[in-house]
LUMDREN-38069 format. One line per field, with one value per atom (N, C-alpha, C): x, y, z; atom name; residue number from 1. Coordinates in pm, whole numbers. Example, Ala and Ser with C-alpha at 12.3 -4.5 7.8 and 13.67 -1.06 7.14 Angstrom:
BEGIN
X <- [1319;1230;1320;1285;1367;1290]
Y <- [-569;-450;-330;-225;-106;3]
Z <- [780;780;780;708;714;787]
atomo <- [N;CA;C;N;CA;C]
num <- [1;1;1;2;2;2]
This chain:
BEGIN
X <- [882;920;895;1015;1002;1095;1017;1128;1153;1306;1378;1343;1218;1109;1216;1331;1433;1456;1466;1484;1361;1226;1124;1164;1236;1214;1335;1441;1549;1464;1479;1466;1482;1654;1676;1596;1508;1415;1288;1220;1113;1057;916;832;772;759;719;591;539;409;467;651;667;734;769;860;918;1040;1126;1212;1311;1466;1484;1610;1720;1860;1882;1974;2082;2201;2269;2411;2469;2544;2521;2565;2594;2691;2716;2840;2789;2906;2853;2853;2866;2888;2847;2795;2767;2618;2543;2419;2479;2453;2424;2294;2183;2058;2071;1991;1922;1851;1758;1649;1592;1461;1388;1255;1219;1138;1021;937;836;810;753;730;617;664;563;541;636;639;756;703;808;850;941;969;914;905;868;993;963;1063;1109;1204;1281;1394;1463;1569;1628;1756;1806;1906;1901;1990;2130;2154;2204;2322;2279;2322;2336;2439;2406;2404;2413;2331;2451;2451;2508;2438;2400;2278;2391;2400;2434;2312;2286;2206;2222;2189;2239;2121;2001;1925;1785;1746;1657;1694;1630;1639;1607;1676;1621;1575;1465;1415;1444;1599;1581;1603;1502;1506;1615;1679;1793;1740;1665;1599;1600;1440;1365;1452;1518;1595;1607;1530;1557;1685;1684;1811;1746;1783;1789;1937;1920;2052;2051;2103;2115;2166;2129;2211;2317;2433;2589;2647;2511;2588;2515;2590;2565;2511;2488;2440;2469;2468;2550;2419;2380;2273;2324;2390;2456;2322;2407;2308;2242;2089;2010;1981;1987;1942;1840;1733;1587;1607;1541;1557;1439;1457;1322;1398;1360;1406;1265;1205;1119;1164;1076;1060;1005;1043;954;877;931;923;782;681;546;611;719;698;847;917;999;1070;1169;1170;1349;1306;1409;1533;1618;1701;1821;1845;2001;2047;2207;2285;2268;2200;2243;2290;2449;2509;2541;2420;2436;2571;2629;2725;2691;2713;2711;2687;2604;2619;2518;2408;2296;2210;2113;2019;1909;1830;1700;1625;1469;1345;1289;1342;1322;1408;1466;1606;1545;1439;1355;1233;1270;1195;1086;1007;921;841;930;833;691;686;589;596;471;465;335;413;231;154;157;114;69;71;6;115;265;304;333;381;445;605]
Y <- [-1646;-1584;-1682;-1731;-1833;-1771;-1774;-1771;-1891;-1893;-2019;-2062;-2162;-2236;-2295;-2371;-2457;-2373;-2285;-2195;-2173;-2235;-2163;-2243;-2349;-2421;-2405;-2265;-2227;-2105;-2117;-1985;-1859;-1819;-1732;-1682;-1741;-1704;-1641;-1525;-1483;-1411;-1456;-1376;-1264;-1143;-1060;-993;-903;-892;-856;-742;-726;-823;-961;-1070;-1153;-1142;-1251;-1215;-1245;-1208;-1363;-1397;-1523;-1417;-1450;-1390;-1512;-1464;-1543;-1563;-1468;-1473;-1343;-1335;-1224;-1230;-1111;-1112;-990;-985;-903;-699;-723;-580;-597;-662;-733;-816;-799;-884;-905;-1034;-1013;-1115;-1006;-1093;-1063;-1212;-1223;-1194;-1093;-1017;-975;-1084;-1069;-1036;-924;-826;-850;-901;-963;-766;-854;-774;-645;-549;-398;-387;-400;-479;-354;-264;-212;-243;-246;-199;-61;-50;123;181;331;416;482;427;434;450;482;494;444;431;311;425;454;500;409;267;250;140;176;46;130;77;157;42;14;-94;-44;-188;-182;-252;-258;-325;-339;-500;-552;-601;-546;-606;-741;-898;-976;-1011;-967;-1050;-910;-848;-758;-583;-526;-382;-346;-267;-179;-34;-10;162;163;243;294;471;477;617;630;763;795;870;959;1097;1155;1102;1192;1183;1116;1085;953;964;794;789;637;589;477;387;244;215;81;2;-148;-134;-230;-383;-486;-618;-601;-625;-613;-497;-417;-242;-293;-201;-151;-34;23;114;64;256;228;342;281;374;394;520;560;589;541;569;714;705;826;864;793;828;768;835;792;697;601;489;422;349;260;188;79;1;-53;-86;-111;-220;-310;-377;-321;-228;-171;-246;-398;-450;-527;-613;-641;-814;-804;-973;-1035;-934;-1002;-1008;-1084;-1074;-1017;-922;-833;-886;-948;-1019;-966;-913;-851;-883;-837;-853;-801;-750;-666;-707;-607;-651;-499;-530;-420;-392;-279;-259;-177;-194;-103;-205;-148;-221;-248;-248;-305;-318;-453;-483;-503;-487;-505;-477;-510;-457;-311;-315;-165;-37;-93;39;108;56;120;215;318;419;402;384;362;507;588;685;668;589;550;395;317;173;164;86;60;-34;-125;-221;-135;-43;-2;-79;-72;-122;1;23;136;173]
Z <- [2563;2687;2801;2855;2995;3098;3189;3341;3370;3451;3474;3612;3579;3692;3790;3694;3835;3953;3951;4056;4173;4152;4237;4349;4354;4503;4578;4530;4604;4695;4844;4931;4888;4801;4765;4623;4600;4435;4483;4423;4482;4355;4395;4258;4276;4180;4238;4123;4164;4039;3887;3895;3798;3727;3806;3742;3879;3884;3967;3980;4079;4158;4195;4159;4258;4307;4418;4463;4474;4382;4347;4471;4497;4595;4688;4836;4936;5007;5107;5176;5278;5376;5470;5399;5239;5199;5069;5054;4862;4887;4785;4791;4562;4518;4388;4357;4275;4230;4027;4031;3846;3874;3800;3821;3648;3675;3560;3566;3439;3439;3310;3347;3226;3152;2997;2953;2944;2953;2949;3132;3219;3333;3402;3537;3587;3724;3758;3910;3994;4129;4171;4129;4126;4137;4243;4285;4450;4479;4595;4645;4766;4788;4930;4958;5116;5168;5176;5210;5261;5175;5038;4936;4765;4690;4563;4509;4391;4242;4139;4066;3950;3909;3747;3690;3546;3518;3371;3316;3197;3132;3037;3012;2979;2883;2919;2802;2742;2643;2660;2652;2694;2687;2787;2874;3021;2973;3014;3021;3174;3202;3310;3322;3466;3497;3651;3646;3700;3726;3882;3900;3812;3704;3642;3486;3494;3395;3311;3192;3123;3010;3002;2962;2892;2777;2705;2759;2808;2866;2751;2692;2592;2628;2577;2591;2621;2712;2727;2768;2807;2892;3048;3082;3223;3295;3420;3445;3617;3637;3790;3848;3966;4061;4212;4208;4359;4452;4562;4680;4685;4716;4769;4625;4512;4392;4311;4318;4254;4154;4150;4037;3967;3841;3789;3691;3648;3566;3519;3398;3337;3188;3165;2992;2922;2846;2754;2616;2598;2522;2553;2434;2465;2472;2427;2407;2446;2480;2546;2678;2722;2870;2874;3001;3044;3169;3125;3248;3276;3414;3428;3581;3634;3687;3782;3897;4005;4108;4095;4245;4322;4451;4516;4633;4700;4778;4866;5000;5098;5218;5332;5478;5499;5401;5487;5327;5345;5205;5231;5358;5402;5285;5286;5203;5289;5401;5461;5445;5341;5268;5147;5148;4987;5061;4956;4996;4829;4816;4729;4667;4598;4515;4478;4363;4292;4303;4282;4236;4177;4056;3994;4046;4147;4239;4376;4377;4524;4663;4579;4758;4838;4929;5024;5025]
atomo <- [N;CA;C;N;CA;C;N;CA;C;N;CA;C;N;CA;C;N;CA;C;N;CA;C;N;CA;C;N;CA;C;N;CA;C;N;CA;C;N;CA;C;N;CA;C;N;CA;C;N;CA;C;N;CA;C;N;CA;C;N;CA;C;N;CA;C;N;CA;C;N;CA;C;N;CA;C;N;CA;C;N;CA;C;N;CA;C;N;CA;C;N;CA;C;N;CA;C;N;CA;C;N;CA;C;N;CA;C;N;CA;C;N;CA;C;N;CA;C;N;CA;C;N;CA;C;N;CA;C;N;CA;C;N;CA;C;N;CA;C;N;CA;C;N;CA;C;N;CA;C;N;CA;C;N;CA;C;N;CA;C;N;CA;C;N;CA;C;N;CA;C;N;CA;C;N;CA;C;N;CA;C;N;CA;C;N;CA;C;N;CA;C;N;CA;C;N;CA;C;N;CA;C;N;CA;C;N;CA;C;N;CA;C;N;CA;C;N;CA;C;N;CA;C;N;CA;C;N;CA;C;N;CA;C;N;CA;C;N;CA;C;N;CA;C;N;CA;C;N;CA;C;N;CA;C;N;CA;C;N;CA;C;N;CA;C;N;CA;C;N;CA;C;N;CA;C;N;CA;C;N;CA;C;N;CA;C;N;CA;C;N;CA;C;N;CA;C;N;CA;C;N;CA;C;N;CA;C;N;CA;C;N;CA;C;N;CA;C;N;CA;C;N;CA;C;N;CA;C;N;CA;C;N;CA;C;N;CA;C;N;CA;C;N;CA;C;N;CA;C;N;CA;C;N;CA;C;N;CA;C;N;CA;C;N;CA;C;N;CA;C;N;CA;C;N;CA;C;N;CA;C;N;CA;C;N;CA;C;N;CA;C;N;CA;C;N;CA;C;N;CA;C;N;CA;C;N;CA;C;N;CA;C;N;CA;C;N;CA;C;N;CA;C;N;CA;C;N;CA;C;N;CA;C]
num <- [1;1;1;2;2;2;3;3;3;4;4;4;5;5;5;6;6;6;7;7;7;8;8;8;9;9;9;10;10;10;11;11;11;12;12;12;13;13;13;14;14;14;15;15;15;16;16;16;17;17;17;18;18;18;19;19;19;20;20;20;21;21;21;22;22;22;23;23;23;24;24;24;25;25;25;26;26;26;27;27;27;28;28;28;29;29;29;30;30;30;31;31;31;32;32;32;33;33;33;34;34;34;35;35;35;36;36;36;37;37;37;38;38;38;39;39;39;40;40;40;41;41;41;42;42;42;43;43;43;44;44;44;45;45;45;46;46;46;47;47;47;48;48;48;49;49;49;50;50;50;51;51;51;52;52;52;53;53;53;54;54;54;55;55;55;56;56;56;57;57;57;58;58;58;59;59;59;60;60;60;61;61;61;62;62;62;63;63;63;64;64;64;65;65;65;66;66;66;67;67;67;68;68;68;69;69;69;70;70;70;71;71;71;72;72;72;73;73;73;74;74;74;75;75;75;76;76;76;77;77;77;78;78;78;79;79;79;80;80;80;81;81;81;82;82;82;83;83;83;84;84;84;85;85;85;86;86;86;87;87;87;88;88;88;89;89;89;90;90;90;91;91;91;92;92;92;93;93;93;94;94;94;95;95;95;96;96;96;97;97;97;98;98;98;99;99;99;100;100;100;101;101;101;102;102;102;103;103;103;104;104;104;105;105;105;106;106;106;107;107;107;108;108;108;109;109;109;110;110;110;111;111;111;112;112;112;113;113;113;114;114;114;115;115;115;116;116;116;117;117;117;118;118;118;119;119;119;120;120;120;121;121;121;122;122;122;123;123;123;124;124;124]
């Protein structure tokens, strides 16, 4: 299990406790990030007013939850998260690493569009 280090000295790459994001391209209505999720490793469970998600999965297994709702997103599926709709994406796996596609849509992508349910990190 390796994350792809070439990336730490791009602006757009950022580490985070459950793994890493590069944000690969944006636009004034489009943000798209690689977003990798170390193993046994979640994201909060949250929601964005102002943006919805499409999530390809390319490498791994996603446990995601859909308000209160889980799902396995397999290597080569997808999964679509409309706006104002509770979310989580998790690795359920111990040893391997979880890497996928998200390209979000709408008018605005701030870090102040997340409304943070739960986090197992104590953020807000």
């Amino acid at each position: 299990m390796e994350t792809n280090n070439d990336q730490n000295n791009s602006a757009l790459f950022d580490t985070r406790p459950w793994g890493s994001f590069t944000v690969l391209d944006q636009g004034d209505n489009y943000k798209v990030k690689r977003i990798e999720v170390l193993p046994e490793k979640r994201l909060s469970y949250q929601k964005h007013s102002r943006r919805a998600e499409h999530w390809y999965v390319v490498s791994g297994t996603a446990k995601v939850t859909l308000n209160g709702v889980e799902k396995l997103v397999n290597t080569g599926e997808a999964i679509d998260i409309p706006t104002e709709t509770a979310h989580r994406v998790e690795n359920p796996h111990a040893a391997e690493l979880l890497v996928f596609i998200e390209t979000q849509t709408g008018d605005y992508f701030g870090e102040d569009d997340i409304v943070r349910l739960e986090d197992d990190f104590g953020r807000n």
